[in-house]
C-alpha positions as CSV (number, residue, x, y, z in Angstrom):
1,X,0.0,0.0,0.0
2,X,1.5,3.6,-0.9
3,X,0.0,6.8,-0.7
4,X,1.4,10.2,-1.3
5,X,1.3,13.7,0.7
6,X,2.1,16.8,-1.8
7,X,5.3,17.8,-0.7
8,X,6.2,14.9,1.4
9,X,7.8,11.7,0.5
10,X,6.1,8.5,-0.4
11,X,5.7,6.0,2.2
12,X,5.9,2.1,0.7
13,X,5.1,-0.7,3.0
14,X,7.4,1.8,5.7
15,X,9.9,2.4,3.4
16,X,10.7,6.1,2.3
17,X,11.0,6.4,-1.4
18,X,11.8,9.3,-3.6
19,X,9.2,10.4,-5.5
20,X,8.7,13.4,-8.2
21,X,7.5,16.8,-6.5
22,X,5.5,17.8,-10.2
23,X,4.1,14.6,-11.6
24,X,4.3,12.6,-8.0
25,X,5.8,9.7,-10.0
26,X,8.0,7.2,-8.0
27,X,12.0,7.9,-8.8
28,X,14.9,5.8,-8.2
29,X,17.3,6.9,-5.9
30,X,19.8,8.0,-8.0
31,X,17.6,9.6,-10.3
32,X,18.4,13.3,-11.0
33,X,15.4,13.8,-13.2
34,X,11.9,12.3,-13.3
35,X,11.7,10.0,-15.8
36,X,7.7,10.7,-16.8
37,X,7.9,15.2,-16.6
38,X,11.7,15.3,-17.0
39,X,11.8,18.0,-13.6
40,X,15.0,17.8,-12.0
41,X,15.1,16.3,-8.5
42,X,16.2,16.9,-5.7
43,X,19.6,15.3,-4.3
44,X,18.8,11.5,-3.8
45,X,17.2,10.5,-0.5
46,X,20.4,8.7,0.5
47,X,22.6,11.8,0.2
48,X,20.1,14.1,1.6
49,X,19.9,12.5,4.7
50,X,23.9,11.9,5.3
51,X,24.3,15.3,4.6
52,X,21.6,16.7,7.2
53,X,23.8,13.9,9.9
54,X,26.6,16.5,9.2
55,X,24.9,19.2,10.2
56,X,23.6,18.6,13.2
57,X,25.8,20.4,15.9
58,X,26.6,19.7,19.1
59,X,25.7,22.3,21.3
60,X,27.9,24.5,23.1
61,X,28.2,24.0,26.7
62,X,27.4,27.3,29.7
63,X,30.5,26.8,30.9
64,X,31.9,28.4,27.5
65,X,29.6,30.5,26.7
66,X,30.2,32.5,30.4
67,X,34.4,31.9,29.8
68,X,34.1,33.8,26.5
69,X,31.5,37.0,27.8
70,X,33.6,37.1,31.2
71,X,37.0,37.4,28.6
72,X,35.3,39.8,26.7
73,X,34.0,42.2,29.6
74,X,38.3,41.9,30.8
75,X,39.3,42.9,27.4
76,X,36.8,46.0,27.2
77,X,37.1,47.0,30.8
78,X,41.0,46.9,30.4
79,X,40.8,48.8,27.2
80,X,39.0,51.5,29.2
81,X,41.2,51.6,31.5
82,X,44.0,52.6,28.7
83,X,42.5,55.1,27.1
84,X,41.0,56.8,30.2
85,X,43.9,56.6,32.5
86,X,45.5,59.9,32.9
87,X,49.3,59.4,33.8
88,X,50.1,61.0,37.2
89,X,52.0,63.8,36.9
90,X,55.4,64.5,39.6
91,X,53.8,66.0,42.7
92,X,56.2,69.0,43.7
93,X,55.9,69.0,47.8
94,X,56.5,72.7,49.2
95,X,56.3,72.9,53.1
96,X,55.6,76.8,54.3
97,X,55.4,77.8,57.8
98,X,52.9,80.9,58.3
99,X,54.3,82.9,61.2
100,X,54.9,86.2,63.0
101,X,54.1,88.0,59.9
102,X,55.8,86.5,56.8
103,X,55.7,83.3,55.2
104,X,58.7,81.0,55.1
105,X,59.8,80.7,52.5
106,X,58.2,83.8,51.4
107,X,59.2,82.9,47.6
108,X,58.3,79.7,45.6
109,X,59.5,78.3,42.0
110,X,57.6,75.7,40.4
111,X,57.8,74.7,36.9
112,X,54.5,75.5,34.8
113,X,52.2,72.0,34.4
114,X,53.7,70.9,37.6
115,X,51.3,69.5,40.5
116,X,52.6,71.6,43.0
117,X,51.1,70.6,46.8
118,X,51.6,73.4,49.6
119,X,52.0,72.1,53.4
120,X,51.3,75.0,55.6
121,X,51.6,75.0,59.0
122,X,50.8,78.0,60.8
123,X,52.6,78.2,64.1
124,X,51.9,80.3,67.2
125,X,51.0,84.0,65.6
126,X,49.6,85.0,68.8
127,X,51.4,88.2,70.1
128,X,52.0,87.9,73.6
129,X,50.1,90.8,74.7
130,X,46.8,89.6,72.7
131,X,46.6,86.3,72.6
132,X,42.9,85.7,71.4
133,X,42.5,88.8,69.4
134,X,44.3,87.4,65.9
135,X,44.2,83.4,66.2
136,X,44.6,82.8,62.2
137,X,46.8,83.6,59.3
138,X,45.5,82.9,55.7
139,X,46.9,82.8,52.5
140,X,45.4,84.0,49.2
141,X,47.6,83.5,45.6
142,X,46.5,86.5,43.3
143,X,45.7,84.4,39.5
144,X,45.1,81.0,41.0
145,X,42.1,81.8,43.0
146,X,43.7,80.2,45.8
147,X,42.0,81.8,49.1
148,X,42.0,79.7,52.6
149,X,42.6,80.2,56.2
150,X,45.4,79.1,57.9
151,X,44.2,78.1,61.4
152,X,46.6,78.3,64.1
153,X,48.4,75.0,65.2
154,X,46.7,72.9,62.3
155,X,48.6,71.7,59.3
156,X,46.6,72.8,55.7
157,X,47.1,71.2,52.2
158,X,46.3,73.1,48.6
159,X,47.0,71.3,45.7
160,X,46.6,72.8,42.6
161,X,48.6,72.8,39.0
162,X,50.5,75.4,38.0
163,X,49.3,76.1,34.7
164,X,49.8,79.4,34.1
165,X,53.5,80.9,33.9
166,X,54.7,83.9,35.1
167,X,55.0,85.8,38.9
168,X,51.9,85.3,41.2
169,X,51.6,87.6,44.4
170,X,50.3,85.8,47.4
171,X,49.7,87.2,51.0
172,X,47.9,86.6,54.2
173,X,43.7,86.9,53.6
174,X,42.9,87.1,57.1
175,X,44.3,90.4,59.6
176,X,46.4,89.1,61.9
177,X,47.8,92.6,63.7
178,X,49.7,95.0,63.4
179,X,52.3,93.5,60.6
180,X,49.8,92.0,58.8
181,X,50.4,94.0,55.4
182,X,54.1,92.5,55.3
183,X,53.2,89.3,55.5
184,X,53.3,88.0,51.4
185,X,55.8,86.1,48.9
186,X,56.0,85.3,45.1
187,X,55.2,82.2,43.2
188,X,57.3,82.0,40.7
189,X,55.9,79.7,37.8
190,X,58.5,79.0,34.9
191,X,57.7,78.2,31.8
């Protein structure tokens, strides 16, 4: 008993045979055209099948699939990290004592694009006679727009790069008696 499905292969007593898709005439199985319309055909049932065995594919396992994204977030994130990484430029320490009246030292070289990092102390300004009338010292640099107050006994830290060359005032911003106008220096920036 046989019986055909358009489009499908004819069964035979459970046997798959090739058949023609136009006229529905059985083929042989090496038959490259149909022998009653003369349509080609399709590659023999034989070869078909062997060649759908290659393709099937084993699949790929979780465990490689998560190797190769977890590789590939390393490989972007370091990438990131090499174009974005600024290179640290030389820190130029200065420590300045704020005292009495004056800075020490009262003048300062730096080269322009440096990091430059000020450490100033200020020290017992007090003068004896009034010691609660003028407790702080200050220090503003005229062009860097550089203004903070030094308090007495504390240690303070500015950073800042010197990125523009040439000779910057800079004095004590907060009045701290009677010799409080001589109390400045020069920041020298070289080019």
């Amino acid at each position: 008993m046989s019986f055909y499905i358009p489009g499908y292969k004819a069964i035979f007593a459970g046997a798959i045979m090739p058949y023609c898709w136009k006229c529905g005439a059985e083929l042989d199985e090496n038959t490259k055209f149909c022998p009653t319309c003369g349509t080609p055909v399709a590659l023999p049932v034989a070869k078909r099948e062997r060649r759908i065995e290659k393709e099937v594919r084993r699949p790929i396992s979780a465990l490689a699939i998560v190797l190769t994204v977890l590789i590939v977030v390393i490989v972007v994130v370091a990438a990131i990290i090499v174009v974005y990484e600024k290179p640290q430029q030389p820190v130029n320490g200065i420590t300045i004592t704020a005292d009495y009246w004056s800075f020490d030292p009262s003048t300062i070289t730096v080269k322009k694009g440096e990091t430059v990092r000020l450490v100033i102390t200020s020290v017992n300004n007090m003068m004896p006679m009034m010691p609660i009338m003028f407790p702080n010292h200050g220090i503003d640099i005229e062009g860097y727009d550089i203004d903070y107050t030094l308090p007495v006994g504390e240690t303070v830290t500015i950073e800042f790069v010197a990125d523009k060359a040439g000779e910057f005032h800079f004095h004590c911003s907060v009045y701290c008696g009677l010799g409080h106008e001589d109390m400045h220096g020069e920041l020298i920036v070289e080019d």
